[in-house]
C-alpha angles and dihedrals in degrees: 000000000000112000113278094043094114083065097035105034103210117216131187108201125175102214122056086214082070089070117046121244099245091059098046097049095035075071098031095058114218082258104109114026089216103067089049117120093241097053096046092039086048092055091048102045097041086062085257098117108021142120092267091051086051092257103109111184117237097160111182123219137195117194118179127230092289095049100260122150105253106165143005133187109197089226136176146180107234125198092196145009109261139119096024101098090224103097115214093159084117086055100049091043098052080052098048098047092047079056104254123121124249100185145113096030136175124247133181102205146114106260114257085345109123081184120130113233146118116328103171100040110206127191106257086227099049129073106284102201101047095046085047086052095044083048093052089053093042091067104041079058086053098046081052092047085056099042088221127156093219143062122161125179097199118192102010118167107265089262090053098053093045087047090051088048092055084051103059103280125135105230122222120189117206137175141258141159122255133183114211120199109227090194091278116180093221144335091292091054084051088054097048095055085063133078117276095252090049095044090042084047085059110048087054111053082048083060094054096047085048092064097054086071097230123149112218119207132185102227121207139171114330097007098077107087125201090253078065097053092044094049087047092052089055092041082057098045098052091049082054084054096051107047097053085251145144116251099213102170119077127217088244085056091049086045097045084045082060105046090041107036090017093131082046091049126096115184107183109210135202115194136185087205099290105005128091111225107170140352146187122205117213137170128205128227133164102342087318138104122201123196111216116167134020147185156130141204087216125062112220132163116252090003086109092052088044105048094038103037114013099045097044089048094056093047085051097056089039086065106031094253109176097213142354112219101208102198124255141347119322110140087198084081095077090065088051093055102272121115139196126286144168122263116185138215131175127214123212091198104181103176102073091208097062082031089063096045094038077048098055088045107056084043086071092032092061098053097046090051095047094043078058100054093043087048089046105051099036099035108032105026108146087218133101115259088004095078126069 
C-alpha cells in the first residue's frame, strides 16, 4: 500500500452495496447525479455494469484512522473498450500487433456516462490534497495487483486531471457541445442573441416539428409512469439498432433510475394524444442538465433537434439552469446554440514503450483539438459578435 495507508486503510470491493449510501455520497457531493451512489449501484445491480457485461467493479476506498470513508474512485476491470466515449482502440491495437496484451484494463469512469464530474471523490471535511493524492496512489497499487498495462481516468473535474498529471498520468483533452444560459427570459430572447441565418434555421425546423401536432412535456418524479419508462426503453433500443450499436441499459436500469433519482430525472416526452412517439431522457445536477438517451418509434425531420436540444433548452431557461451538456460528440449542434468545450482524461500507461508513443501522440492530439475548438468557437459561433 502507498505510505500513509496505515492513517488512511485502502480497500478495493466489487460490489458498490458493500459500501452504504451516505458514505459514498458524503464523498461523492450531490453535485453530479452520476457519481451518486443510486445511479452507479443501479447500473450494477440491473446487469448493466458487471463482470459478465466486461465491467468488472473494483471500487477503491480510503477510510481514515476512525474508520470514516475519506475517500472513494468508481473503478472498474474492463475486458474491452467500449461504452467510455475516449477511444483508445488505436492504442490497444498498435499493442496488440507489436504482441503485447491491452486487456483487461482498468478504467475510473461512470459506465456509458461522457459527463465531467468527480473522479476521485474526497470527503469535504478531510484534507483534500493529501486523500487525492492517496487515491492517485491507490490506483497506481491497483493497476500493479493486476499486473495491467492500462489505467484511464475519463471525464475528471479540471483539479483532478491536473492532480493526476502531477502523479504520473499522461493527460488527453477531447470535445464536446455545450449550451450556456446567458440569463435569457425565455427561448426568443435565446434566438435573438444568434445570427440571423441561425435564428431564421430555427425557427424553422420548430415549424416543421409544430405541424406534426405533437405535445411535448418535461416529465419529472412521480409523473413518469412505468408505460414512460417502458416506451423509452424501446425508444432506446431501436436508436441502438440504428445505429449499428450496442444497447447497453436495460429497462430495469431506466426503471430503478426512476424509483431512486426520480426528483433529479427529466424525460422529455413527445405524444400523438396517448401515444408516446420520442423521448429524451435527462438528469439534473448543480445548475446543469445533461441529456443522456434518446429515441423515437416515428422519423421526423427536426423531431430529434426538437426533443434533444430545443426542449431541453426552454426547460432550462424556465429554471435558471446555468448549461445543458448535450453527450458526445455532434458538431450540428453549433448551429443550434451550443459551442465547443474541453472535456479531460487522463492515461496510467505502465509499459514505457506504448507510454512514449501514447506520449508523442497526445502531444499532437492536443494541439489539433484545441486548434478546433479555437476555430469553432471564434470562427463558426453561431452567436452575434462572437462569430467573425
Amino acid at each position: 500500500m502507498p505510505d500513509g495507508a496505515d492513517q488512511h486503510p485502502l480497500q478495493v470491493i466489487e460490489r458498490l452495496s458493500q459500501v452504504s449510501a451516505s458514505e459514498w455520497d458524503a464523498c461523492a457531493g450531490a453535485r453530479c447525479p452520476f457519481v451518486s451512489h443510486a445511479f452507479l449501484s443501479a447500473l450494477e445491480e440491473t446487469g448493466c455494469a458487471t463482470a459478465e457485461t466486461g465491467w468488472l467493479p473494483q471500487h477503491l476506498l480510503a477510510r481514515d484512522s476512525t474508520g470514516r470513508l475519506v475517500g472513494a474512485v468508481p473503478l472498474y476491470l474492463k475486458s474491452h473498450s467500449f461504452g467510455e466515449y475516449v477511444f483508445d482502440w488505436g492504442w490497444a491495437d498498435a499493442y496488440e500487433r507489436a504482441g503485447g496484451r491491452y486487456y483487461p484494463k482498468l478504467q475510473a469512469c461512470v459506465p456509458f456516462t461522457p459527463v465531467t464530474g468527480p473522479r476521485l471523490l474526497v470527503h469535504p471535511e478531510a484534507d483534500q490534497s493529501q486523500v487525492r493524492s492517496l487515491l492517485i496512489a491507490g490506483l497506481e497499487e491497483v493497476a500493479r495487483r493486476h499486473s495491467v498495462i492500462s489505467l484511464h481516468v475519463t471525464f475528471p473535474e479540471e483539479e483532478e486531471w491536473h492532480a493526476l498529471g502531477e502523479g504520473g498520468f499522461l493527460q488527453r483533452i477531447g470535445r464536446q457541445f455545450h449550451w450556456h444560459n446567458d440569463n435569457y427570459g425565455g427561448f426568443d430572447d435565446f434566438l435573438s442573441a444568434l445570427v440571423s441565418r441561425k435564428r431564421k434555421a430555427i425557427r424553422k425546423e420548430r415549424a416543421k416539428v409544430a405541424e406534426l401536432g405533437l405535445s411535448f412535456r418535461a416529465l419529472t418524479g412521480p409523473d413518469i409512469q412505468e408505460r414512460h419508462w417502458e416506451a423509452f426503453h424501446r425508444f432506446y433500443l431501436d436508436t441502438a439498432d440504428r445505429k449499428w450499436g450496442q444497447p447497453y441499459l436495460t429497462l430495469p436500469f431506466f426503471q430503478s433510475l426512476g424509483e431512486r433519482l426520480a426528483e433529479r430525472v427529466v424525460l422529455i416526452v413527445a405524444e400523438r394524444g396517448d401515444e408516446l412517439l420520442a423521448g429524451a431522457l435527462n438528469l439534473v445536477g448543480d445548475g446543469v442538465l445533461y441529456g443522456r438517451n434518446w429515441g423515437c418509434n416515428e422519423a421526423h425531420r427536426f423531431l430529434h433537434f426538437e426533443t434533444c436540444y430545443y426542449q431541453t433548452i426552454d426547460y432550462a431557461i424556465a429554471r435558471g439552469l446555468r448549461r445543458v451538456e448535450a453527450g458526445a460528440q455532434g458538431e450540428h449542434k453549433v448551429q443550434r446554440g451550443y459551442l465547443a468545450t474541453e472535456t479531460r482524461s487522463a492515461h496510467l500507461i505502465r509499459d514505457p514503450a506504448l507510454e512514449r508513443a501514447v506520449a508523442d501522440y497526445l502531444r499532437r492530439e492536443t494541439r489539433q483539438v484545441r486548434q478546433e475548438i479555437e476555430l469553432i468557437n471564434r470562427h463558426h459561433s453561431p452567436y452575434r459578435g462572437l462569430s467573425e
